[in-house]
C-alpha positions as CSV (number, residue, x, y, z in Angstrom):
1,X,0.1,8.3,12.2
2,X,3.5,8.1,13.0
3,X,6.2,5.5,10.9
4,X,7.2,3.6,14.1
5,X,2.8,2.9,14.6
6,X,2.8,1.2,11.2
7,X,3.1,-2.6,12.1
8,X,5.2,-4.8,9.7
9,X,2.4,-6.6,9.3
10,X,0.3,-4.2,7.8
11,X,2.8,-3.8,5.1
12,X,3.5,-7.0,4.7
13,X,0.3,-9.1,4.8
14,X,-1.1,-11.7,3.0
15,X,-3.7,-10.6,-0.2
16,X,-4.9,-11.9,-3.6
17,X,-4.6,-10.7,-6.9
18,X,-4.5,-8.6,-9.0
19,X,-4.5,-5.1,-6.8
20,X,-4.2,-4.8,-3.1
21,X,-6.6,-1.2,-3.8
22,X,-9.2,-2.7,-6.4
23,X,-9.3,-6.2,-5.6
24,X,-8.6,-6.7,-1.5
25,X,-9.7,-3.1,-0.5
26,X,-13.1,-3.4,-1.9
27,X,-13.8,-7.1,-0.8
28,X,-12.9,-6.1,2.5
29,X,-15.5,-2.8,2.3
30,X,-18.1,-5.6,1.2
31,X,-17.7,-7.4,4.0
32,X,-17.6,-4.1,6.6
33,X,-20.8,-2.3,4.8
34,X,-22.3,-6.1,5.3
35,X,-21.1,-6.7,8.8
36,X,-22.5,-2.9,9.4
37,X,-26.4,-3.8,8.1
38,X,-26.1,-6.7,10.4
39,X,-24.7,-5.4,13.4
40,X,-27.4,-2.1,13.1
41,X,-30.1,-2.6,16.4
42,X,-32.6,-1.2,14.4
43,X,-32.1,-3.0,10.8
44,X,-33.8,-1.1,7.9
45,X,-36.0,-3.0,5.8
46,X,-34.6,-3.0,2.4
47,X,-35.1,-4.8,-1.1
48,X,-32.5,-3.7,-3.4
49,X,-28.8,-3.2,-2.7
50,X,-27.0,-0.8,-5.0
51,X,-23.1,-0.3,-5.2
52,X,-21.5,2.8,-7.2
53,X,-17.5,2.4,-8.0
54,X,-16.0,6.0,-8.1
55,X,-13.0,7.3,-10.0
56,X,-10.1,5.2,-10.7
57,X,-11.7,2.2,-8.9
58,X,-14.3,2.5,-12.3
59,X,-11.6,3.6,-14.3
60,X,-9.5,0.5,-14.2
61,X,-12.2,-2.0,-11.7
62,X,-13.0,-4.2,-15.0
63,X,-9.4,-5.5,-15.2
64,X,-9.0,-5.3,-11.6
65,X,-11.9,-7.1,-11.0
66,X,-13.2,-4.7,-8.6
67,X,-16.8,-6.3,-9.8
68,X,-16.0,-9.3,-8.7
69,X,-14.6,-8.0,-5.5
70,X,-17.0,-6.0,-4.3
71,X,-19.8,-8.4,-4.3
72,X,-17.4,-11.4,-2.5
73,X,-17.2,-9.1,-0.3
74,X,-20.7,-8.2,0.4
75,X,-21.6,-11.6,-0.2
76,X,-19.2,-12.6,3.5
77,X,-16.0,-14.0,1.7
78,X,-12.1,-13.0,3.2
79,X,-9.6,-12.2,0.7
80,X,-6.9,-14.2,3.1
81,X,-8.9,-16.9,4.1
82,X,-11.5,-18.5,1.6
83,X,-10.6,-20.4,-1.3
84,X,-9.7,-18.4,-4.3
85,X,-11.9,-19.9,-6.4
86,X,-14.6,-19.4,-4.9
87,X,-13.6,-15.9,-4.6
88,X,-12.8,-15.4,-8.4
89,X,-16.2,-16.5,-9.4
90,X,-18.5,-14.7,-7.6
91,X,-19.7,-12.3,-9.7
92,X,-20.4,-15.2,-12.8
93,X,-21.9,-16.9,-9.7
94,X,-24.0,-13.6,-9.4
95,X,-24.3,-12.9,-12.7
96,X,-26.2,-16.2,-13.3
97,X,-28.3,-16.6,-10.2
98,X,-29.2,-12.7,-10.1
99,X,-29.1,-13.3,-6.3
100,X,-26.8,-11.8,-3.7
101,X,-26.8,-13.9,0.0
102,X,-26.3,-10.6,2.0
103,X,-27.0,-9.6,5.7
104,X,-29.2,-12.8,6.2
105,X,-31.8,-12.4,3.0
106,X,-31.5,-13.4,-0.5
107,X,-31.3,-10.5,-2.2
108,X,-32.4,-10.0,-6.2
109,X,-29.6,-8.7,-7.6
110,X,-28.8,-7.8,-11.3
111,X,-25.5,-6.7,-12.5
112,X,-26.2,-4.0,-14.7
113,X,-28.6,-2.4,-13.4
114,X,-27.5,-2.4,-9.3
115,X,-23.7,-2.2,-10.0
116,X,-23.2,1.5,-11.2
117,X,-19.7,2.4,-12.6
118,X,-19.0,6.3,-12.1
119,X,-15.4,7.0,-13.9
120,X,-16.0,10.4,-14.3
121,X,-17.5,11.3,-10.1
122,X,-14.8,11.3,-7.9
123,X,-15.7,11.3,-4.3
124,X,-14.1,13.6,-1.6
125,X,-11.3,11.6,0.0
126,X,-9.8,9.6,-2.3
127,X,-9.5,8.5,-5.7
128,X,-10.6,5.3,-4.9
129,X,-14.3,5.8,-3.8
130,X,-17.4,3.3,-3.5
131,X,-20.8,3.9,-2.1
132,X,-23.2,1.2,-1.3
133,X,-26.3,2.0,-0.9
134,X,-29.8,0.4,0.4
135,X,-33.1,0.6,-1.1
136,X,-36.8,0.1,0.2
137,X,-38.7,0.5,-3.4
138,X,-37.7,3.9,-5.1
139,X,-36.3,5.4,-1.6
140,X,-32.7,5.4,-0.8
141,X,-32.9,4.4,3.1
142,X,-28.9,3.6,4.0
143,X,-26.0,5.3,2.3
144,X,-22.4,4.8,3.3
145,X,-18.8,5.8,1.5
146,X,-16.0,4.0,2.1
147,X,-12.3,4.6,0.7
148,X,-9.4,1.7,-0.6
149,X,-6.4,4.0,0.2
150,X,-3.5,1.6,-0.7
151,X,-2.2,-1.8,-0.3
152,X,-5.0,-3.3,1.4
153,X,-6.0,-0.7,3.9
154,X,-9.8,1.0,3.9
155,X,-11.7,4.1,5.7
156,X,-15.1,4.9,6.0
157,X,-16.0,8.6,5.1
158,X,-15.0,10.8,7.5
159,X,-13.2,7.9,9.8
160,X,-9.9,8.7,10.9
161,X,-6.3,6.7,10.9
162,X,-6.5,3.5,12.7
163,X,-3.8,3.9,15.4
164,X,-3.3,1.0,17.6
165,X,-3.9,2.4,21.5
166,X,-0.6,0.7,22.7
167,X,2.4,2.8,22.7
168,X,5.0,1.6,21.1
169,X,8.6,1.8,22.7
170,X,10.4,3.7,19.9
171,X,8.1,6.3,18.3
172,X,9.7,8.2,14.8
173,X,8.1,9.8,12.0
174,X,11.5,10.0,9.9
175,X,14.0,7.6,8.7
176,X,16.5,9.9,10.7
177,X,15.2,9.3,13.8
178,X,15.1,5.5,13.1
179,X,18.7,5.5,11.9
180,X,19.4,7.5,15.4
181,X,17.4,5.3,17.5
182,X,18.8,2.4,16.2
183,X,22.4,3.6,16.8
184,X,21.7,4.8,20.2
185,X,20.3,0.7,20.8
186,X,23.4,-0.4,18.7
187,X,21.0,-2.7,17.1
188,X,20.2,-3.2,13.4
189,X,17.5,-0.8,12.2
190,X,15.1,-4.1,12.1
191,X,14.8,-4.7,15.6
192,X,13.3,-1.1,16.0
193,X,10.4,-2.1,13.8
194,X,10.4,-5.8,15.6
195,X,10.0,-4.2,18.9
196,X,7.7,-1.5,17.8
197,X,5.5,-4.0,15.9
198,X,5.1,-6.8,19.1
199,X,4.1,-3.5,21.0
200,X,1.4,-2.0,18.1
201,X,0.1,-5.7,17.9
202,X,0.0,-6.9,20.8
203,X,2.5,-10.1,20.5
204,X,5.7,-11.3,21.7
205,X,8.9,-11.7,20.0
206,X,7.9,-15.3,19.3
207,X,4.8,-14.7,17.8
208,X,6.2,-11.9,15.8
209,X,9.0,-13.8,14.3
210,X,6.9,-17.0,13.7
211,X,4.5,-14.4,11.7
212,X,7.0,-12.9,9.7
213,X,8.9,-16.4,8.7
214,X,5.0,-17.3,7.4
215,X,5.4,-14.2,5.0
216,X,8.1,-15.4,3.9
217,X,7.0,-19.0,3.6
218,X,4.2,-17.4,1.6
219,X,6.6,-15.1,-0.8
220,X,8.6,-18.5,-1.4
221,X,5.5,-20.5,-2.5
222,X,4.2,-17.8,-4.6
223,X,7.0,-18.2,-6.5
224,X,7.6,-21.7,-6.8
225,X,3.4,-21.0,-8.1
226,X,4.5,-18.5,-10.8
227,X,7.4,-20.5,-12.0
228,X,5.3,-24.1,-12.7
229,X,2.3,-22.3,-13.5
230,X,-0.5,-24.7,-14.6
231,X,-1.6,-22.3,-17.6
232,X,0.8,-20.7,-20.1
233,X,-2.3,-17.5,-20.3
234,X,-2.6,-14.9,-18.1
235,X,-6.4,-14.5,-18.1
236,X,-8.1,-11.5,-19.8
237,X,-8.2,-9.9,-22.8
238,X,-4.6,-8.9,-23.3
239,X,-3.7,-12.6,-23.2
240,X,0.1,-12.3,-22.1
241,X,2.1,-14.8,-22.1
242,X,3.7,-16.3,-18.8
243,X,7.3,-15.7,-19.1
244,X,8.4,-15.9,-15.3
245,X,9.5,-20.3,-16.2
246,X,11.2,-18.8,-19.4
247,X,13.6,-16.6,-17.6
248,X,14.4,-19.3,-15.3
249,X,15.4,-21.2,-17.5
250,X,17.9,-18.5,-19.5
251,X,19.4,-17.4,-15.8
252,X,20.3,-21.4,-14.9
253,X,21.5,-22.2,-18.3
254,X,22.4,-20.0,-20.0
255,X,23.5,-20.4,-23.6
256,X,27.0,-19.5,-25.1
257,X,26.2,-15.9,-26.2
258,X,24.5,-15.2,-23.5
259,X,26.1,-12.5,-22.2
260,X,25.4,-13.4,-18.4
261,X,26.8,-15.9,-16.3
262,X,24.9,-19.3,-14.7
263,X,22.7,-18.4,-11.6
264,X,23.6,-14.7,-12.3
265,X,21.7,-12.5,-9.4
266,X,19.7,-10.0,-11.0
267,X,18.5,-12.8,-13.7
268,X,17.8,-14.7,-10.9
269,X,16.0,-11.9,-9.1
270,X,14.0,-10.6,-12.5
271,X,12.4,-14.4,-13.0
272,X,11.2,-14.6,-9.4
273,X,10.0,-11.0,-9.5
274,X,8.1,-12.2,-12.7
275,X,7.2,-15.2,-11.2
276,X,5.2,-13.4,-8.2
277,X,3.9,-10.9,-10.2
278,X,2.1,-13.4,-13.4
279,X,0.9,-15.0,-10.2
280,X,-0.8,-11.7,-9.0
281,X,-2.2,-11.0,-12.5
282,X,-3.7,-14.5,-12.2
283,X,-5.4,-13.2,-9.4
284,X,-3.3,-16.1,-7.0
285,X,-1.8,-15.5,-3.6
286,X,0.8,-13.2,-3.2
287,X,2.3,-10.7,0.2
288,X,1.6,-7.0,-0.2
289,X,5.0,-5.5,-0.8
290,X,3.5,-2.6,0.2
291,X,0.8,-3.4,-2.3
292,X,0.0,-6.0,-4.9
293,X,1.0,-4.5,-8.1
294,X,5.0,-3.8,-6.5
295,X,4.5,-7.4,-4.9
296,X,7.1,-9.1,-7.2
297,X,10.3,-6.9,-5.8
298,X,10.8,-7.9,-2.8
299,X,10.5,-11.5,-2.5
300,X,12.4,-11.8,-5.8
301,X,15.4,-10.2,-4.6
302,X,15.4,-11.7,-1.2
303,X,15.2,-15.2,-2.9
304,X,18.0,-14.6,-5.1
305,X,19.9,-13.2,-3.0
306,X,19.3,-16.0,-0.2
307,X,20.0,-18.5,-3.3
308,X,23.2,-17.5,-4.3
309,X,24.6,-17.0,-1.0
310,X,22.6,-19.6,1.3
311,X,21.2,-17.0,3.6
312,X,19.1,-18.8,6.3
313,X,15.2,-18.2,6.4
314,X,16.0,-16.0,9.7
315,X,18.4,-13.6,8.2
316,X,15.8,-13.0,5.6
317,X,13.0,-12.5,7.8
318,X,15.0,-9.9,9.7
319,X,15.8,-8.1,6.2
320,X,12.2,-8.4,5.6
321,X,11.7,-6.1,9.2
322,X,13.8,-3.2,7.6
323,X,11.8,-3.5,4.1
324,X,8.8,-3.2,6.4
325,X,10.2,-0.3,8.0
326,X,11.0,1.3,4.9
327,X,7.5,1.0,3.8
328,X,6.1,2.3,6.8
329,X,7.9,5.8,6.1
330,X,6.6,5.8,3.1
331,X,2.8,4.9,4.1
332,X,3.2,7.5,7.0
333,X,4.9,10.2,5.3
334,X,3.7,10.1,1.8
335,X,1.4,7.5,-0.1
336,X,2.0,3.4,-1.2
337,X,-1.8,4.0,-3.6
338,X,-0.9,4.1,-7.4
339,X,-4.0,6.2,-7.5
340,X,-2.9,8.6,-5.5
341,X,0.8,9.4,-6.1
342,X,1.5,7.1,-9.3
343,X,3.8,4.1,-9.4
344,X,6.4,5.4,-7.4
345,X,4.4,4.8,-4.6
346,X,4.0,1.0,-5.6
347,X,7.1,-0.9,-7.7
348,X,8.8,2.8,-6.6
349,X,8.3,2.1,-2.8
350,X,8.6,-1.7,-3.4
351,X,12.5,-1.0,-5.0
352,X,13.1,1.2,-1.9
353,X,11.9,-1.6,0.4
354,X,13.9,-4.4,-1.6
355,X,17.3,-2.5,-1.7
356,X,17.2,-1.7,1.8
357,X,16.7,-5.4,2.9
358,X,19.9,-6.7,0.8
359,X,21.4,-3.7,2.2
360,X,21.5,-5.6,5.7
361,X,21.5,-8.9,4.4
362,X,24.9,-8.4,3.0
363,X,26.2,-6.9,6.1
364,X,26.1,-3.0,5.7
365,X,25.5,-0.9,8.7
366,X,22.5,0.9,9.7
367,X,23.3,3.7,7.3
368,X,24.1,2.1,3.7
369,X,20.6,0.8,4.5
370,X,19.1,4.0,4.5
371,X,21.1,4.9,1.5
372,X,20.2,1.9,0.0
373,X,16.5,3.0,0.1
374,X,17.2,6.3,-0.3
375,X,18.4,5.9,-3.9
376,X,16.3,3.2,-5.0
377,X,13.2,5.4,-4.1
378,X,15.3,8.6,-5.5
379,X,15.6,6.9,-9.1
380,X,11.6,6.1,-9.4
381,X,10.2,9.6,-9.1
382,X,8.1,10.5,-11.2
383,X,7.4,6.4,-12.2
384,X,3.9,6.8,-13.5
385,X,0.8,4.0,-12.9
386,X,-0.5,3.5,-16.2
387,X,-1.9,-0.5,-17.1
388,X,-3.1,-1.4,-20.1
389,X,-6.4,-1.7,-20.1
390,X,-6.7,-1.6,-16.5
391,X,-4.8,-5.2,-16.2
392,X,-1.6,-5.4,-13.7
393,X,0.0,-6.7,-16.5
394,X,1.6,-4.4,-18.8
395,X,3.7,-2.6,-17.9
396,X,3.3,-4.1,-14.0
397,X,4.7,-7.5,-14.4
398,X,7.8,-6.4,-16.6
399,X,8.4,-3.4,-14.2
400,X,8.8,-5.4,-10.7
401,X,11.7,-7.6,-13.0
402,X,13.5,-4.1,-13.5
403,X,13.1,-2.7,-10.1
404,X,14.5,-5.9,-8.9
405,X,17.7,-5.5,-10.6
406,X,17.3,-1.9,-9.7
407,X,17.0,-2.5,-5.8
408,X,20.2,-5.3,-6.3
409,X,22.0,-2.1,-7.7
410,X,21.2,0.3,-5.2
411,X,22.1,-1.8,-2.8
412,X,25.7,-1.9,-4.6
413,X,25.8,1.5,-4.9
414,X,25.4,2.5,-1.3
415,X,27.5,-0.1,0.1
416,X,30.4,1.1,-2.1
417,X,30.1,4.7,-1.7
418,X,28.9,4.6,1.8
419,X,28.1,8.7,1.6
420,X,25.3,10.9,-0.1
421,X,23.9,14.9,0.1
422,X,20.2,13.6,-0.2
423,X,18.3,11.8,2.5
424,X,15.3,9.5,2.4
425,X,13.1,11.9,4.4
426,X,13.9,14.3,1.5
427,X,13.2,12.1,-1.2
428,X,9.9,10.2,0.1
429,X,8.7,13.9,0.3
430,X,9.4,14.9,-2.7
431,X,7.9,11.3,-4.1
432,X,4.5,12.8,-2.5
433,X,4.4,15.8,-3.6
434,X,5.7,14.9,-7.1
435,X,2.4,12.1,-7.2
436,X,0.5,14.8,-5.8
437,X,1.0,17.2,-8.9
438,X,0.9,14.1,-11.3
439,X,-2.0,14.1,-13.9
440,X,-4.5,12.0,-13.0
441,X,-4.5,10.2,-16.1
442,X,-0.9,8.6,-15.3
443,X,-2.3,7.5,-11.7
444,X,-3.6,4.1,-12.0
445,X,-6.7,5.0,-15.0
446,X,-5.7,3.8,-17.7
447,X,-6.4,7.3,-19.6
448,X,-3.1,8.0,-20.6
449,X,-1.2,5.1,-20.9
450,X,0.0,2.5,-24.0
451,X,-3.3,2.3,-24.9
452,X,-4.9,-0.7,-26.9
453,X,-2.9,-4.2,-27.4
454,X,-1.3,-4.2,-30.9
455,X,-2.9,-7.3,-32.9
456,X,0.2,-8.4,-34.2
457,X,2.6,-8.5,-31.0
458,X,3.5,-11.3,-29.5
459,X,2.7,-11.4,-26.2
C-alpha cells in the first residue's frame, strides 16, 4: 500500500481502551468470524465454538482484555458504537451465564475450557494471531486465522492489504515525495492528505473536514473524561493511581518553588497526554493516534498548544491532517503494532505525528514539518513495548506525558535550526528494521519488562 492510500481516517479513528491491537482488533475479528458463519450458504452445523489467542495477544490479552474482547465481538457488539459498558462486561456476562448469543443460536460456552491461551504458538503472519474454530462433537468442521496488525486494523490469513479501488490524486510512498508534491501545489503538506483522503473514501471536502473536527471533538472530551474522572483507581491489579487531575492542578497553579511557570506548555501538554491515556487504561473512549497505547500524544499537545495560544478548532484539525500523514508513512513504510517493531512504533510514531502537527500550527513551512517528525521519530528508536503485567499502564501512561514534551521540543528544534543530514524516509526505515531485530520479549509481552509491582510503592 502506498502512504498517500492510507486515509486519515484510518489513523485517526475512534476506539476503546486499553489497546487498539488486543482490545479493538480482536472485537472487530469477533464480529467478522461471526458475520462469516452467518453469511456462509451452506452453514455448518456446529455445537461448540472454540477460540485460541496466539503469541503476544496471550502473552499480554489478560491485561488487555483480549478475553473480554474477543467474545463482544463474537457475541455482535462494535467497539465504536455500543455502550462501553456493555462492552466491558461481556465476558463476566459470559462467565456467569456459560452462554454465547452467536450466529443466531445460544451457544454453551465455558471460559476455560473453549477459550485456549497459546503464549508460547505463534502463528505465521503476525505476532498477534487468533483462531476460531467450530465444532460438531469431537470434529473440528470450520477453522479460520485472523491477524490484529496495529492500531485497529485486521487480516484474515492469507488476505491481502485493503486498498481502496479509487485513485487518489497524489500517490507517494515517501515523505519526500509529499514534501515535493506539496511544494509543487504551494499548499501545506495537510491538504495533500485532505485531498488524497476525500478521494480513498469516497467524500467531499465537507464531509471530510466535518469528520476530522469530530476527532477532534472526541480527543477534547476524552480529556475533559481523564481530568474529572469519576474513580481515583485505574482498574486491575496494579491499582495505579489517576494522576492526569493532579498535574493539572501543579501546571495552573503552581506553587512558589515550582520551578515552572503558570499554564506552562509542556506541563500543560503532559497532564492532557495523562489525561487521555488513564482514560484508555480505563478502557474509556479515546482516538487511535495511530494506536491506543500512543493515544495520549497527540491530542495533549494539540490542546495545549491550542490553549495557550487560542488556536481555532480548524487550524487544529488541519494540523491533525499532517499528524495523519505522518502516520500513514509510518503504517506504509514500516509498522504502528508494538508487537511487531516495539514502542517506537506506538508513543514513537505518536511523538513523530505530534511534533509535526505543532510544526504547522505554529506556522513553519512544509519542511520544519518534516524535520519536526523526523527528529521526534529519530530520538525513539529503539523505544521498547514492555507493560507491566500486560496493563497499558506502566510505563504507557507516564510515557505519552514524556513524548508530549518531546514532540513540543522537536517541534522547537526544527523550527530553529530549519536544516538536518537525516531524513524521515531514513529514519522510519531504520525504526523497522531496528523493531524487526528487537527481542521479542521487549515487543508488547510482558517477558522482559519491570516485572511484578513492588508492594511498598505508591502508586
Amino acid at each position: 500500500m502506498r502512504a498517500s492510500q492510507v486515509s486519515a481516517f484510518q489513523t485517526l479513528k475512534m476506539s476503546l481502551g486499553p489497546s487498539s491491537s488486543h482490545t479493538h482488533g480482536p472485537i472487530l475479528i469477533g464480529n467478522r468470524f461471526r458475520q462469516t458463519v452467518e453469511h456462509m450458504d451452506n452453514c455448518p452445523d456446529f455445537d461448540r465454538l472454540e477460540v485460541v489467542i496466539y503469541w503476544s495477544l496471550a502473552r499480554t490479552g489478560k491485561g488487555h482484555m483480549t478475553d473480554n474482547a474477543i467474545l463482544a465481538g463474537l457475541s455482535g457488539l462494535s467497539p465504536v458504537d455500543d455502550d462501553l459498558e456493555i462492552i466491558n462486561n461481556t465476558l463476566p456476562r459470559v462467565q456467569q451465564t456459560k452462554q454465547l448469543e452467536f450466529a443466531g443460536r445460544t451457544l454453551e460456552f465455558h471460559v476455560d475450557r473453549d477459550l485456549v491461551w497459546a503464549p508460547d504458538e505463534q502463528l505465521p503472519e503476525h505476532e498477534n494471531g487468533l483462531a476460531l474454530r467450530l465444532y460438531r462433537g469431537e470434529e473440528m468442521i470450520l477453522e479460520r486465522r485472523f491477524y490484529s496488525i496495529g492500531g485497529g486494523m485486521i487480516k484474515e490469513e492469507g488476505e491481502g492489504e485493503h486498498v481502496s479501488d479509487r485513485m487518489e490524486p497524489h500517490p507517494y510512498q515517501y515523505a519526500a515525495e509529499w514534501v515535493m508534491i506539496a511544494r509543487r501545489e504551494g499548499v501545506p503538506l495537510s491538504s495533500i492528505v485532505k485531498r488524497n483522503t476525500c478521494a480513498v473514501d469516497g467524500i467531499d471536502r465537507e464531509t471530510c473536514n466535518a469528520r476530522m473536527m469530530r476527532i477532534w471533538q472526541v480527543m477534547k472530551t476524552c480529556i475533559e473524561r481523564g481530568l474529572n474522572p469519576t474513580e481515583p483507581i485505574l482498574p486491575g491489579l496494579l491499582k495505579v493511581k489517576r494522576r492526569a487531575p493532579r498535574l493539572h492542578l501543579a501546571a495552573s497553579h503552581p506553587s512558589a518553588t515550582d520551578i515552572f511557570g503558570q499554564n506552562d506548555l509542556g506541563r500543560l501538554a503532559t497532564a492532557f497526554a495523562y489525561a487521555v491515556s488513564e482514560e484508555n487504561a480505563a478502557s474509556g473512549r479515546v482516538v487511535t493516534a495511530p494506536t491506543n497505547g500512543g493515544a495520549g500524544v497527540v491530542p495533549g499537545v494539540l490542546r495545549a498548544c491550542q490553549l495557550h495560544r487560542e488556536f481555532s478548532d480548524s487550524a487544529v484539525v488541519n494540523a491533525l491532517f499532517t499528524a495523519a500523514g505522518i502516520g500513514g508513512l509510518i503504517q506504509a513504510n514500516a509498522s504502528i503494532s508494538g508487537s511487531e517493531v516495539g514502542c517506537q512504533g506506538e508513543v514513537g510514531a505518536a511523538c513523530s505525528m505530534a511534533a509535526a502537527a505543532v510544526a504547522q500550527l505554529y506556522g513553519g513551512d512544509i519542511y520544519m514539518v518534516e524535520y519536526a517528525a523526523e527528529i521526534a521519530m529519530e530520538h525513539s528508536l529503539g523505544l521498547e513495548c514492555t507493560p507491566m503485567q500486560g496493563y497499558v499502564q506502566i510505563p504507557c501512561i507516564e510515557r505519552n506525558g514524556i513524548y508530549a514534551q518531546k514532540a513540543l521540543a522537536s517541534a522547537q528544534h526544527a523550527m530553529t535550526l530549519q536544516q538536518h543530514r537525516i531524513s524521515l524516509d531514513l529514519v522510519i526505515r531504520k525504526m523497522y528494521e531496528n523493531g524487526k531485530h528487537m527481542d521479542s520479549d521487549f515487543k508488547e509481552t510482558s517477558r522482559a519488562g519491570f516485572g511484578p509491582i513492588e508492594p511498598d510503592l505508591n502508586f
